[in-house]
N, C-alpha and C positions, 0 to 999 in steps of 0.2 A: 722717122723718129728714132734718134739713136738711146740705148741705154748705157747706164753708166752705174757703178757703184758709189754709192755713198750712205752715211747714217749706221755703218755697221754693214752688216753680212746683209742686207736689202738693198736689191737693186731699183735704181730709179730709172722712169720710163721719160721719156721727152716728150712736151706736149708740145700741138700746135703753136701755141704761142710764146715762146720760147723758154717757157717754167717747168717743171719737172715734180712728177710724184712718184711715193716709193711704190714700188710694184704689189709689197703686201701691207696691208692697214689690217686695222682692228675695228668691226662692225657690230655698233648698240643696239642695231633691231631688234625691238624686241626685251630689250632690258627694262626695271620698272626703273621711272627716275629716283628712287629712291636706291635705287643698286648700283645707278651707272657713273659716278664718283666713286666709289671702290674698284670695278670691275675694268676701269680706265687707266686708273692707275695702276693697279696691278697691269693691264699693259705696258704700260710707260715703263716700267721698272722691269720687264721682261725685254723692252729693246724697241717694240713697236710706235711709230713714228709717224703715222696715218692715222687716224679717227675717223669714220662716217660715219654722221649721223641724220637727222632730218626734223625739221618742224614738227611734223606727222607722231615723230616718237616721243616727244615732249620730255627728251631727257639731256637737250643741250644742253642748258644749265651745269648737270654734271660732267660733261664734258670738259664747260669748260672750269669748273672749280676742279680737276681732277690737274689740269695742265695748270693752272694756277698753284698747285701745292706740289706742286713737281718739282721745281726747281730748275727744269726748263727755258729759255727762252722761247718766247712765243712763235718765235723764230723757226723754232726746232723740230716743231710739230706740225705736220700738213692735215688741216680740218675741214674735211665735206660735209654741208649740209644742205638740203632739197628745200625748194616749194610747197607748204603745204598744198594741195588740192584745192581748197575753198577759196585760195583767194590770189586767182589766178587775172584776176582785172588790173590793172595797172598800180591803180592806188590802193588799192590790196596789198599786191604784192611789196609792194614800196614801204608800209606799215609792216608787213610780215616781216619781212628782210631787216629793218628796225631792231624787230623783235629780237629775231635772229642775235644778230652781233651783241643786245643787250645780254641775252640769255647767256654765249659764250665768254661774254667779259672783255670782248674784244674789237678794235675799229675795224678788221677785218676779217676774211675766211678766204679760204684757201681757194675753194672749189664751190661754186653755187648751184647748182642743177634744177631745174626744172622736173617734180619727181613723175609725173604723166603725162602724156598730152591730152587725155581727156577730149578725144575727138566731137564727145555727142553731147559735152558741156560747151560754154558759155560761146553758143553759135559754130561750133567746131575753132575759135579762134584760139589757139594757142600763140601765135606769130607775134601779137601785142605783148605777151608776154615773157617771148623771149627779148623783145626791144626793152624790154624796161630790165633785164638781167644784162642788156648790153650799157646800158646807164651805169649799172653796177660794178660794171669791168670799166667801165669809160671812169668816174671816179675814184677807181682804188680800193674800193673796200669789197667787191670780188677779184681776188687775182689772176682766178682764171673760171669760167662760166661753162655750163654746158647742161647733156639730159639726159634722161633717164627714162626706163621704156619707150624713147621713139626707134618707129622703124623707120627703113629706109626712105619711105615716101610723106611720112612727117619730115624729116630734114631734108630733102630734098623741099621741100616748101620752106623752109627756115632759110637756106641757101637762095631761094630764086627771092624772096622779098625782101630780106633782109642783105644775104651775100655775107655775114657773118657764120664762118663753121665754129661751132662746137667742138671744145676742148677734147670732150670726153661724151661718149653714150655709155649709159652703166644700164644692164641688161641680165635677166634673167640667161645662165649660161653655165650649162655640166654637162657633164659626160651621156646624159640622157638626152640634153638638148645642146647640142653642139654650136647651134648658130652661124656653121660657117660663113651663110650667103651675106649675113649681116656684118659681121668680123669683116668679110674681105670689102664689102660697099664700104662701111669707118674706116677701114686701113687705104682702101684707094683716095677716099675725102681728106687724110689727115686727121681722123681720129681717134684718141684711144679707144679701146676698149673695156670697160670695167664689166666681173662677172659678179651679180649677186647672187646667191643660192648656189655658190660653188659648188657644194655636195648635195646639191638637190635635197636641202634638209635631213641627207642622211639615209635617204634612197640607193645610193649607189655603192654606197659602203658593203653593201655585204654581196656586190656583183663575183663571178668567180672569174671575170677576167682582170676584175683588179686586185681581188683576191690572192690571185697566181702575181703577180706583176709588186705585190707587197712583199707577200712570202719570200721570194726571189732577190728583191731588195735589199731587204731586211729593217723596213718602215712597215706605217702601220698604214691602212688604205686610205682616213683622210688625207697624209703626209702624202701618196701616191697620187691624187685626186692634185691637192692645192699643187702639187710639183708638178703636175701636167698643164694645169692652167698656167704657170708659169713661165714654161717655156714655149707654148703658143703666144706668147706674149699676151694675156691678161693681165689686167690688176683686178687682185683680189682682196678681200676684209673679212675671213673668214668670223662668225662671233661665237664664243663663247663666254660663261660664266665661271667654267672650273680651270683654275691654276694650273693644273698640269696640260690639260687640253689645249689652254691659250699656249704655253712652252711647245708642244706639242706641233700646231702648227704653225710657230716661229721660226722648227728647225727641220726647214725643207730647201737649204742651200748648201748640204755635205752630201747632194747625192744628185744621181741625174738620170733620166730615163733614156731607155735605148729610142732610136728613132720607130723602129719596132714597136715599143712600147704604148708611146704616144699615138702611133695608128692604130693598135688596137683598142684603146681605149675611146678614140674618136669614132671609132667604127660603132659603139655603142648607143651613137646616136640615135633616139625613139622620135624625134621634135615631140617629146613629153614637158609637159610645164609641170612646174608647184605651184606658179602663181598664175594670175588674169593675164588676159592676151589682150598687149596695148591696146588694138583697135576695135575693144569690144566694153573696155574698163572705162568705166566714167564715174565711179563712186567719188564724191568730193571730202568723203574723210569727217575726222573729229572737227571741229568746230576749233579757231587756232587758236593756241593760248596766247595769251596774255600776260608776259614775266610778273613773277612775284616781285 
């Protein structure tokens, strides 16, 4: 997968399939949908050109009126969004995914994931329901499909029934939980890799070897953090709500770590999570909405 600059000071990553995402986006986890029309745009307008967002967060809608009052071509903008949980059955998913594109205003989305596999839900079958995300890619209105917390031996089961690989695994991944083993199985399959919980919500920030490695810089330690994800080749969506922080980490391409650097930081690995361990998570989430 080669990369390539485009969109501004953001480099894009090549995907399997021969389309291309910027390597950093802007992530609405977590925002109320009442916020995430402001806080999108105030992206947009700072330079960011990636959205991830999800059913689950029930703030597509402002996503996509946020890129609708942009001035934007729709074009312009690369927009992930996930599976909710609940409705992982075929005609489920088919009505969700509906949802989806009504919510953002649009015939299609960028990026479609599958946000669990939910191994000890609906009979352990996720496999059905990547087939109907390959439906989605087959007619156009996902441009490029893939998942989210599976591990290695969830897609290797996606690959033998299917034989369709996944664009992208977007994955719990920081400096606390490095994920090598994972990173290098995607990268040998042709996958990206996206990190969520870049800064481990914030845990790692005040580590003193990133501390030292900021100082030294002359950035601040998320900037040291998302720059490291960077040049191991992640894509990452860092989120925020405050203006300067979103600035903040948009401007981590005027600097660059020593190779040094990057292995000490790696070296920090605990396999510590923030969040559920795919193969143990099966919560099926809010009940999915419904567009107003």
């Amino acid at each position: 997968m080669s990369d390539s600059t485009s969109g501004g000071q953001v480099p894009s990553i090549g995907l399997n399939d021969g389309r291309a995402i910027p390597q950093l986006g802007f992530g609405v986890f977590q925002i109320p949908p009442e916020d995430t029309a402001a806080a999108t745009t105030r992206a947009l307008e700072i330079g960011y050109r990636h959205i991830d967002t999800a059913e689950m967060y029930r703030n597509e809608r402002g996503v996509g009126e946020a890129i609708a009052r942009s001035g934007l071509d729709r074009s312009e903008v690369f927009v992930t969004s996930k599976l909710n949980n609940g409705v992982h059955r075929p005609d489920d998913a088919r009505r969700a995914f509906d949802d989806t594109l009504a919510a953002l205003g649009s015939d299609y989305v960028d990026l479609f994931l599958i946000h669990w596999p939910l191994p000890g839900q609906y009979d352990g079958d996720f496999v059905s329901t990547w087939q109907t995300l390959i439906e989605f890619a087959e007619d156009g209105r996902a441009r490029s499909i893939g998942v989210s917390n599976f591990q290695a031996h969830h897609i290797d089961r996606l690959l033998a029934e299917t034989g369709t690989v996944p664009a992208v695994n977007q994955i719990e991944a920081h400096p606390y939980l490095t994920q090598d083993d994972l990173r290098r199985y995607d990268r040998e399959h042709g996958i990206s890799t996206e990190a969520w919980s870049p800064i481990a919500q914030g845990k790692v920030l005040d580590d003193p070897v990133i501390a030292k490695v900021a100082a030294a810089s002359g950035k601040s330690p998320a900037q040291v953090v998302l720059r490291w994800h960077i040049q191991r080749g992640d894509i990452i969506f860092p989120k925020s709500v405050t203006p300067s922080r979103m600035q903040e980490n948009f401007e981590i391409f005027d600097f660059a770590l020593s190779d040094e650097d990057v292995a000490a930081i790696t070296a920090l690995n605990r396999n510590e999570r923030t969040g559920p361990d795919p193969d143990t998570f099966n919560w099926l989430g809010p009940p999915h909405p419904r567009p107003a």
